[in-house]
Backbone as CSV, one residue per row, in Angstrom:
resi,resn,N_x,N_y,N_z,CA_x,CA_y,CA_z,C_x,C_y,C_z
1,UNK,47.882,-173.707,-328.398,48.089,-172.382,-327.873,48.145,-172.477,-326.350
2,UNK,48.842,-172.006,-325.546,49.347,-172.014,-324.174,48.790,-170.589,-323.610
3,UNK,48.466,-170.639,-322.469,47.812,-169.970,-321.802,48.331,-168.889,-321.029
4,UNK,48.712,-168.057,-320.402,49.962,-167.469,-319.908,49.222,-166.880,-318.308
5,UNK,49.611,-167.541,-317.389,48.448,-167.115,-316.106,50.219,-165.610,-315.115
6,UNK,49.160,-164.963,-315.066,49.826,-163.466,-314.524,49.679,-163.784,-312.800
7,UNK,50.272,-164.086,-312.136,50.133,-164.279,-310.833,50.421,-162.213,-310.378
8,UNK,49.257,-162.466,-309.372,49.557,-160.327,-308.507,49.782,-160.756,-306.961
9,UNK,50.491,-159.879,-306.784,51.171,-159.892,-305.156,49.764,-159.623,-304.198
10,UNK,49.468,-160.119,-303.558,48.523,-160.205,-302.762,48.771,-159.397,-301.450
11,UNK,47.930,-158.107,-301.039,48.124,-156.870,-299.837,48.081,-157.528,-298.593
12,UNK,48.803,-157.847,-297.750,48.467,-157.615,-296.194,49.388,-156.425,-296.229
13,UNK,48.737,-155.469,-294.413,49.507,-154.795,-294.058,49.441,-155.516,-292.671
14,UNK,50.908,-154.663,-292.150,51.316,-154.738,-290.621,51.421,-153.055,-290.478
15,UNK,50.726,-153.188,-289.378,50.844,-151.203,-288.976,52.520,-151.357,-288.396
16,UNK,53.305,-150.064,-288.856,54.745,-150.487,-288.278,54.906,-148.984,-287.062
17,UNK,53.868,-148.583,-286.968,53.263,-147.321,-285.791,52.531,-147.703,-284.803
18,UNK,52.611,-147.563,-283.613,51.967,-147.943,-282.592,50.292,-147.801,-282.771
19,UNK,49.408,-148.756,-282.447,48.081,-148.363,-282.840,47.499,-147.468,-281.691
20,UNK,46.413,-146.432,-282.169,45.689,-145.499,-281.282,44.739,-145.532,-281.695
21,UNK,43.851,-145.752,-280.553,42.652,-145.820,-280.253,41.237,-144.868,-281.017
22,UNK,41.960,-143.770,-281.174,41.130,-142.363,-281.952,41.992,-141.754,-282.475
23,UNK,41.871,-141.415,-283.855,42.619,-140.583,-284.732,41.700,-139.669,-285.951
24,UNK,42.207,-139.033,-286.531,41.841,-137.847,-287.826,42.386,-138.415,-288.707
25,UNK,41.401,-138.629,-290.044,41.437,-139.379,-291.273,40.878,-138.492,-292.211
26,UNK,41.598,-138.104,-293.390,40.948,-137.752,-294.717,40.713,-138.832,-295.524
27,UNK,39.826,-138.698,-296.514,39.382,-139.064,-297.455,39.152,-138.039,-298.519
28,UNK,39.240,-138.183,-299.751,39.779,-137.435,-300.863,38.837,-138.457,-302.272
29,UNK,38.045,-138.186,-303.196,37.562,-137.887,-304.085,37.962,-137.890,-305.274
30,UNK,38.685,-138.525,-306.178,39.517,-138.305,-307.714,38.877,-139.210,-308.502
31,UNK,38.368,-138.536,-309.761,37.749,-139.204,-311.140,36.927,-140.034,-310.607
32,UNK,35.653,-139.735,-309.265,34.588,-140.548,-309.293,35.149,-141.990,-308.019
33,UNK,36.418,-141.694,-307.448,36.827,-142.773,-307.017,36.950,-141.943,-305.645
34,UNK,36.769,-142.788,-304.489,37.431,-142.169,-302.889,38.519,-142.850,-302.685
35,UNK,39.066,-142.204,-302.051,40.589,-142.886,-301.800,40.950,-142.337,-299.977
36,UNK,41.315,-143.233,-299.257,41.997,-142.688,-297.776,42.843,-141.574,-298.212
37,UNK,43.556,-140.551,-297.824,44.390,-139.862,-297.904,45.381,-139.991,-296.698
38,UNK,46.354,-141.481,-296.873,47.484,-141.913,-295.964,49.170,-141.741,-296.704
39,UNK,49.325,-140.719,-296.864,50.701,-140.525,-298.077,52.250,-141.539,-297.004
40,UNK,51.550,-141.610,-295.939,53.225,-142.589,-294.905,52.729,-143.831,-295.565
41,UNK,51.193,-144.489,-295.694,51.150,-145.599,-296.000,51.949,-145.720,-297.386
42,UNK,51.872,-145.341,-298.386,52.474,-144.963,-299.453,53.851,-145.049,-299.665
43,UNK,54.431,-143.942,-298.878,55.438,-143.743,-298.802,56.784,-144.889,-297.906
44,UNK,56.248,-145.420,-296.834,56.458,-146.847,-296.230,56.477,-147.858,-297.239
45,UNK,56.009,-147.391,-298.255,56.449,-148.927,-299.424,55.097,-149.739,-299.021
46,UNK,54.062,-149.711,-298.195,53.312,-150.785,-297.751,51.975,-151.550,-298.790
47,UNK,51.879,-150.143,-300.334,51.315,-150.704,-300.663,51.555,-149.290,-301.810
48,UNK,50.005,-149.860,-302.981,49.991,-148.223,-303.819,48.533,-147.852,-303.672
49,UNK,48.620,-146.517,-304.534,47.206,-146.111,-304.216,45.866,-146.577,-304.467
50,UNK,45.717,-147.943,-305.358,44.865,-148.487,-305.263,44.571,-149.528,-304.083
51,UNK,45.586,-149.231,-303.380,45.161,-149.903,-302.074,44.446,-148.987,-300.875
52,UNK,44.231,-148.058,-300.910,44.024,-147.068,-300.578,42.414,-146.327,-300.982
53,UNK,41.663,-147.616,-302.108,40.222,-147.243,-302.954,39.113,-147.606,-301.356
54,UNK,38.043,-146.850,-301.875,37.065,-146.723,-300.706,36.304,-147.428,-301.803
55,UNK,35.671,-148.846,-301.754,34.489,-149.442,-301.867,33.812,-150.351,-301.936
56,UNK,32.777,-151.094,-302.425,31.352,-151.629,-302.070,31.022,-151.090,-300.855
57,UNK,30.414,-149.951,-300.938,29.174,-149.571,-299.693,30.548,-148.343,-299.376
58,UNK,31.546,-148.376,-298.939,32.408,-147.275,-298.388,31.853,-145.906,-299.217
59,UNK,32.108,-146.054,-300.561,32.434,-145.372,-301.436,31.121,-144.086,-301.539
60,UNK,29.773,-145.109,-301.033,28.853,-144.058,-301.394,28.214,-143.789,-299.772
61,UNK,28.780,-144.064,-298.114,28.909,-143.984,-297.141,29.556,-142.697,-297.086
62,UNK,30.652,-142.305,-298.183,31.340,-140.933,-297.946,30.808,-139.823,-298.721
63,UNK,30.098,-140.367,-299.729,29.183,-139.803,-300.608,28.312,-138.946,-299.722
64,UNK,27.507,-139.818,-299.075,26.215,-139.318,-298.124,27.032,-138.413,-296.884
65,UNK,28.021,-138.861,-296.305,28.647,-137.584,-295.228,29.386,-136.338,-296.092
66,UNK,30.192,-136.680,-297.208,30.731,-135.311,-297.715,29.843,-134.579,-298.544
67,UNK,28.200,-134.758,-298.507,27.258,-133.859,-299.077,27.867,-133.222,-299.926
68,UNK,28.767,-134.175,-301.575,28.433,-133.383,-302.447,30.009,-132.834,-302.559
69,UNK,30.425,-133.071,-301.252,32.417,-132.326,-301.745,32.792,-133.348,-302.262
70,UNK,34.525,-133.514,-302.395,35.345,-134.076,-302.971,36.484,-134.639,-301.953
71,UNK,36.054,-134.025,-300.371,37.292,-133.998,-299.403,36.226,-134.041,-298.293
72,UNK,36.840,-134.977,-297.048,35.684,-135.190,-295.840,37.280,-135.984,-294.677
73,UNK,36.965,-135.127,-293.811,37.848,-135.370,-292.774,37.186,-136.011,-291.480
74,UNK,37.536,-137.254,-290.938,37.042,-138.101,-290.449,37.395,-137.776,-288.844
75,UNK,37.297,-138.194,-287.531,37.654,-138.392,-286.251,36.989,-139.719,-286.430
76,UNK,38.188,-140.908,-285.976,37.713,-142.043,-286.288,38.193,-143.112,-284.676
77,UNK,37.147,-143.740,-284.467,37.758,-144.373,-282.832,37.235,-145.664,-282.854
78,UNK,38.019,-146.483,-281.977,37.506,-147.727,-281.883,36.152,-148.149,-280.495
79,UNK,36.007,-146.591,-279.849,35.704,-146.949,-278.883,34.281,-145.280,-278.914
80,UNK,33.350,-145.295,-278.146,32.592,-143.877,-278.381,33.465,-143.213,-277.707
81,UNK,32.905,-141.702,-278.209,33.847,-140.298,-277.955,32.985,-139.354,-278.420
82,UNK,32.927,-137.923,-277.504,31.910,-136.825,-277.674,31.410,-136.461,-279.160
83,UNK,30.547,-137.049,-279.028,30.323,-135.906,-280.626,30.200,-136.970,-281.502
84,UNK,30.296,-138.309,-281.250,30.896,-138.991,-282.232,29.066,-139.108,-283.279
85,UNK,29.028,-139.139,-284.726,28.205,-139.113,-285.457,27.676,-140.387,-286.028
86,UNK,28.440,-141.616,-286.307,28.354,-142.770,-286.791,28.454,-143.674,-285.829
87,UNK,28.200,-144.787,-286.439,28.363,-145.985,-284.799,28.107,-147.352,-286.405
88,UNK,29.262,-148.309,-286.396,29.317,-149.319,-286.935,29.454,-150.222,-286.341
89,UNK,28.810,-151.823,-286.604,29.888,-152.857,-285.715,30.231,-153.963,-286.978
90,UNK,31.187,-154.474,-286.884,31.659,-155.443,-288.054,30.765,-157.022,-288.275
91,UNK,30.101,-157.041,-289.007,29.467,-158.338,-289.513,30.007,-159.851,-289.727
92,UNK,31.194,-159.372,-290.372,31.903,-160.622,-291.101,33.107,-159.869,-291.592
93,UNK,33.942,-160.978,-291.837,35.444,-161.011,-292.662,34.690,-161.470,-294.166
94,UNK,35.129,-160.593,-294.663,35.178,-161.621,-296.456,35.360,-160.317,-297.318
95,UNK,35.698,-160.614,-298.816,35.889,-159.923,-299.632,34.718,-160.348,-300.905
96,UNK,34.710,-159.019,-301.874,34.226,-158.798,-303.170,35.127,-159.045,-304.424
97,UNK,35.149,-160.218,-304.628,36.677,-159.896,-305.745,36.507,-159.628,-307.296
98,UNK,35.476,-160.312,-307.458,34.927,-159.600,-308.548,34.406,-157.952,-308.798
99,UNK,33.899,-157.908,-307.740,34.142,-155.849,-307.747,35.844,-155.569,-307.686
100,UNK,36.030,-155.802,-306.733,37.490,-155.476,-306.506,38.623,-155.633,-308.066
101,UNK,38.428,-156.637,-308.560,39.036,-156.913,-310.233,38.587,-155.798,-310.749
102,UNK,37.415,-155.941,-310.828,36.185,-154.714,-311.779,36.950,-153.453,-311.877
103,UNK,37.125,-153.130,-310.598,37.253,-151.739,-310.165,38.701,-151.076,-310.652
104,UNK,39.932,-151.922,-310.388,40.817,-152.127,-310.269,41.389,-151.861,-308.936
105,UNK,40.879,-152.445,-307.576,41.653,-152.273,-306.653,42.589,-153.235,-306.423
106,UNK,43.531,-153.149,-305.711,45.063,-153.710,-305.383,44.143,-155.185,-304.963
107,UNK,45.153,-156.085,-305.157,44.071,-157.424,-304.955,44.546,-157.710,-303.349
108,UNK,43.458,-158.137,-302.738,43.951,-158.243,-301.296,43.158,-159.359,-300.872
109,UNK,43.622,-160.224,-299.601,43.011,-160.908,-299.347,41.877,-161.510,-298.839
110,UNK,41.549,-160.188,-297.775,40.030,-160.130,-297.462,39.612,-158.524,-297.024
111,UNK,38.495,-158.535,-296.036,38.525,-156.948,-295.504,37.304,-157.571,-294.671
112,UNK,36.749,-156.672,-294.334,35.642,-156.659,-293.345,34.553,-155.938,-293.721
113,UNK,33.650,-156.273,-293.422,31.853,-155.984,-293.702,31.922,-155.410,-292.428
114,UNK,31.113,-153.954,-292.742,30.639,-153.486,-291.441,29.027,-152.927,-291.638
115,UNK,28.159,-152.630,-291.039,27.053,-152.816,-290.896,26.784,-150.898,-289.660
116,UNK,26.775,-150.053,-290.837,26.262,-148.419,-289.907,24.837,-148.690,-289.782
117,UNK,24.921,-148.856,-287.863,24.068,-148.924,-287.532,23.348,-147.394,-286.878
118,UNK,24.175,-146.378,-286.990,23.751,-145.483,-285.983,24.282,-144.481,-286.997
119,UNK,23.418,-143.119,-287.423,23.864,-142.144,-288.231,23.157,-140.650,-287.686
120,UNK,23.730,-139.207,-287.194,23.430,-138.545,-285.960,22.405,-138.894,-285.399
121,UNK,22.347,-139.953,-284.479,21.382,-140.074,-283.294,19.847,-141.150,-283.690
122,UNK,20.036,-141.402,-284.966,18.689,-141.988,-285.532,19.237,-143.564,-286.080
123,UNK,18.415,-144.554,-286.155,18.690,-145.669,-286.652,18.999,-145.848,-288.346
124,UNK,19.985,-146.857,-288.456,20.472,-146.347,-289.969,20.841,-147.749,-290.531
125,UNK,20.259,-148.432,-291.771,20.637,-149.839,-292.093,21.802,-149.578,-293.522
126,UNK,23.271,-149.499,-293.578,23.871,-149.368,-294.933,25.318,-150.233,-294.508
127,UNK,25.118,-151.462,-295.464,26.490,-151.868,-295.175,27.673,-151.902,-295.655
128,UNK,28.817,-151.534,-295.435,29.960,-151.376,-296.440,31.359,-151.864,-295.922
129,UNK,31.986,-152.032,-296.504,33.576,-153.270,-296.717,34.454,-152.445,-296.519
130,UNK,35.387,-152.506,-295.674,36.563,-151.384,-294.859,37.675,-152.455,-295.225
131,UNK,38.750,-151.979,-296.143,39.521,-152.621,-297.016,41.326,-153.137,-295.572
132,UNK,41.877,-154.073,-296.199,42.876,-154.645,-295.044,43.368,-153.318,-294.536
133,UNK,43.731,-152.262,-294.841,44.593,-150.736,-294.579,43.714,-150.187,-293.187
134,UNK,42.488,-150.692,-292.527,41.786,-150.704,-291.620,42.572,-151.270,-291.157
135,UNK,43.420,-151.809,-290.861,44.650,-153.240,-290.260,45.109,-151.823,-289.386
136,UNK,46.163,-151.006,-290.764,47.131,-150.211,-290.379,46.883,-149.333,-289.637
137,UNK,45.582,-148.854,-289.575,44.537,-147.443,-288.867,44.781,-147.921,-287.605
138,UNK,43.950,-148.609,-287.156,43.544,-149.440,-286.004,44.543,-150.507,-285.651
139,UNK,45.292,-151.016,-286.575,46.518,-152.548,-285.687,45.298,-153.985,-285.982
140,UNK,43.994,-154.075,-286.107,43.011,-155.029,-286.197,42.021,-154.573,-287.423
141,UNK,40.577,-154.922,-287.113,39.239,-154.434,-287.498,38.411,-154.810,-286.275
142,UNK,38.125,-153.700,-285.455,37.329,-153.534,-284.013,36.267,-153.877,-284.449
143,UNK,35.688,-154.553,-283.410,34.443,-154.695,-283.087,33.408,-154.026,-283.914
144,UNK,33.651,-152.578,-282.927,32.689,-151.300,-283.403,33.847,-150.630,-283.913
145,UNK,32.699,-149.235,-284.971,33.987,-147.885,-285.714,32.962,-146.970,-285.160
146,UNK,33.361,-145.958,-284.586,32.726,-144.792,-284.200,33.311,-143.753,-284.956
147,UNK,32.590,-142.622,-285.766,33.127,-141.841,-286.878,32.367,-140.484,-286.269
148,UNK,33.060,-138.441,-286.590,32.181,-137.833,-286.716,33.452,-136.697,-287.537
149,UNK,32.614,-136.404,-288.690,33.187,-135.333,-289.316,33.767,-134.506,-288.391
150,UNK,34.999,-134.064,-289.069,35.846,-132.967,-288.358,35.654,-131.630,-289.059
């Protein structure tokens, strides 16, 4: 009996938009799953919507800021800015692939560990994995992510 191995296209993105420094991000909530809400990424062909899944650590990071909604609109910067509510800095490159299989997210090659260190104004230890589409946001994965609900 012969074995039949399924090779899957493996995600990088290239942002094909100039990168900016601070921008407004949704995130969106369906059947228990978070998802970015980027419909150009989509629509650009750059990937599908499971590329687009919020998790290990993301997933319940939006949990704790959207208290309970289904929809949470982000101001997201690479750099501080008034008001800003969160303060991350990136740990490491690597991926979960066995969650990632699990889950069914788009298979990709790595992502980044980030480490919220700062949550309004008080010290905060929760770490969570910001998937390659952080590429397209930002053009990289910064240093630091500075976040505050809009």
């Amino acid at each position: 009996m012969h074995s039949k191995i399924v090779l899957m296209q493996t995600y990088t993105t290239t942002r094909r938009v100039p990168n900016t420094q601070s921008q407004v991000l949704s995130f969106v909530k369906e059947n228990g799953i978070w998802y970015a809400d980027l419909p150009e990424f989509l629509e650009a062909g750059l990937g599908t919507k499971t590329n687009l899944m919020m998790v290990d650590g993301a997933d319940t990071f939006l949990d704790l800021l959207a208290e309970g909604n289904h929809h949470i609109t982000l101001q997201i910067s690479s750099q501080p800015f008034p008001g800003w509510q969160t303060k991350m800095h990136k740990i490491r490159v690597g991926i979960n692939t066995p969650l990632l299989q699990l889950i069914g997210h788009a298979p990709v090659e790595f992502g980044a560990y980030y480490k919220v260190t700062q949550l309004n104004g008080e010290s905060y230890n929760h770490q969570l994995w910001l998937f390659p589409v952080t590429e397209y946001v930002f053009g990289n994965y910064p240093k630091e992510i500075f976040t505050a609900i809009v």
